[in-house]
C-alpha positions in Angstrom: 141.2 176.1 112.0 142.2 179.9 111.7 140.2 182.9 112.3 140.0 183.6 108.6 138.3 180.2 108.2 135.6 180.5 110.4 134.7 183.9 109.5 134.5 182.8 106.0 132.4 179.9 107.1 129.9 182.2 109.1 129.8 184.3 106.4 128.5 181.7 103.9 125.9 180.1 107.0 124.6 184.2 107.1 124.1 184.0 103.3 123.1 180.8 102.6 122.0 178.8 105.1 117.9 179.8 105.0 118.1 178.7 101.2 119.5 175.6 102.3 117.2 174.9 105.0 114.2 175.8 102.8 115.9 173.1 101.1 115.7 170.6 103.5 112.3 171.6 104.9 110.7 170.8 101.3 112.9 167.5 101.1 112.0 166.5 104.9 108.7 168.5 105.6 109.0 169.9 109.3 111.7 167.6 110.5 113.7 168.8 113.7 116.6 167.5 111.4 116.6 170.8 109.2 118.6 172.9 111.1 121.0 169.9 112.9 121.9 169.2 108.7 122.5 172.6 107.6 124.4 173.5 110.7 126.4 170.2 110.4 127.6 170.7 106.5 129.3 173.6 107.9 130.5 172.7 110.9 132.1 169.5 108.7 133.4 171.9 106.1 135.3 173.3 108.3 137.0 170.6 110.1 137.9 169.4 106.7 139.4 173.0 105.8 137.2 173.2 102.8 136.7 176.6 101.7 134.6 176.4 98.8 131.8 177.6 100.9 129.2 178.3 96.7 126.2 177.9 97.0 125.9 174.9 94.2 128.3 172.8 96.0 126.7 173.0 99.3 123.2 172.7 97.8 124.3 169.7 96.2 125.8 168.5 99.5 122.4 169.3 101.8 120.5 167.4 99.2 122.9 164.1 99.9 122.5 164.9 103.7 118.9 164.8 103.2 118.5 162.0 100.6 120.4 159.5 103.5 118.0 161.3 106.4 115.1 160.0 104.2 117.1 157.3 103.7 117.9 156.4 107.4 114.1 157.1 108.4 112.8 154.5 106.2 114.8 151.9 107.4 114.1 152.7 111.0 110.4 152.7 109.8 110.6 149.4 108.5 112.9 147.9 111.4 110.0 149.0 113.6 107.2 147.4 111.5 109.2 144.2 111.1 109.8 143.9 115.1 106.4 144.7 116.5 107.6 148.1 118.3 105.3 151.3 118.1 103.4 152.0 115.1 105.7 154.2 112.6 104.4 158.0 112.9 102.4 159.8 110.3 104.7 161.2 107.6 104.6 164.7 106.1 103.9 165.1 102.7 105.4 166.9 99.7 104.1 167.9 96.1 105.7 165.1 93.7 104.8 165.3 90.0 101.6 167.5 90.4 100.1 164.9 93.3 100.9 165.1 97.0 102.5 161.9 98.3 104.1 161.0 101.6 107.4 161.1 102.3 107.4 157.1 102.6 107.1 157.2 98.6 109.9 159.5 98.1 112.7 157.4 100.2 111.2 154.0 98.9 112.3 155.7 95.7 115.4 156.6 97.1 116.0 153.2 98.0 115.4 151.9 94.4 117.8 154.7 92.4 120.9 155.2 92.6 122.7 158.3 93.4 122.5 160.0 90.3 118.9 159.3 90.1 118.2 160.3 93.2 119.9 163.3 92.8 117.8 164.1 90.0 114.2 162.9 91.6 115.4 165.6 94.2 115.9 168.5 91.9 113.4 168.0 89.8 110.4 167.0 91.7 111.0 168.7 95.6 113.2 171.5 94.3 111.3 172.0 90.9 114.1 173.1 88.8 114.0 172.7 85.1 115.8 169.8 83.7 118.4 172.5 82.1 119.4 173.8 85.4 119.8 170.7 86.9 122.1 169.5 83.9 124.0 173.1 84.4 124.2 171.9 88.3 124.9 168.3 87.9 127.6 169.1 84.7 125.6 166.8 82.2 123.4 167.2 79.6 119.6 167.7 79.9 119.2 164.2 77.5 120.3 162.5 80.4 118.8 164.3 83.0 115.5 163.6 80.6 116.5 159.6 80.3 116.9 159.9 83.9 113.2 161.7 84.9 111.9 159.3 82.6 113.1 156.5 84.7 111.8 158.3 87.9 108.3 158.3 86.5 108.9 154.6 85.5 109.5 153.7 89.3 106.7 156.0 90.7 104.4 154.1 88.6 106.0 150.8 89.3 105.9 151.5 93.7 102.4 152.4 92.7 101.3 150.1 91.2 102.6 147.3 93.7 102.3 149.1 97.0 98.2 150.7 96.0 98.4 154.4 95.4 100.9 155.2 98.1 100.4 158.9 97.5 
């Protein structure tokens, strides 16, 4: 890793790493995770050599990172309910199609959808971008990013509807 690497990197952490940590704090709430994400994209860019240091590849990148955090923490949640330990802590909440909901709701939805889904549910509903910027972002069309919010609202409804209103 040369000089000229690393100042490049630093460079890009300067200029873009509060947007992507905003990122991550409306994706995770207050987690102490934020900064140990954003912090670690960069410090595994650069072991990899990547230089691409945009800002729509690593905002696409911190939003994987966070999707398997929320991931991860819902599994650990559920391995402690299962086994008896300590009772799973309070969980923030974020603004999801104009109600407030936990965080629980948003990776139980992660665990039903697939990447690209996911990806979507992200963009749309924690980031509040249009469904033409996230097609521009994702390289699709906004039909399927449409077909695919659709589907998001179908499963909302669905983990409502057998879990009570988890919001």
């Amino acid at each position: 890793m040369d000089a000229e690497a690393r100042a490049a990197a630093a460079a890009a952490y300067e200029r873009y790493g509060p947007a992507l940590r905003r990122k991550c704090r409306r994706m995770l709430g207050d987690s102490p995770d934020t900064e140990d994400i954003v912090q670690g994209l960069f410090v595994d860019m650069l072991r990899q050599g990547r230089l691409e240091l945009e800002l729509p590849y690593l905002y696409r990148a911190v939003t994987n990172r966070c999707l398997n955090r929320l991931r991860a923490d819902a599994t650990h949640r559920r391995l402690l309910a299962e086994h008896g330990s300590a009772a799973a802590a309070p969980t923030p909440r974020t603004l999801c199609d104009e109600r407030v909901i936990t965080t629980d709701l948003l990776a139980k939805l992660y665990e039903h959808l697939d990447e690209k889904h996911a990806e979507v549910l992200a963009y749309h509903y924690v980031d509040d971008m249009t469904q033409e910027e996230i097609a521009e972002l994702l390289n699709t069309s906004r039909r399927t990013v449409g077909k695919r919010i659709k589907r998001i609202r179908e499963m909302v409804d669905k983990l409502r509807s057998a879990h009570g209103d988890v919001s």
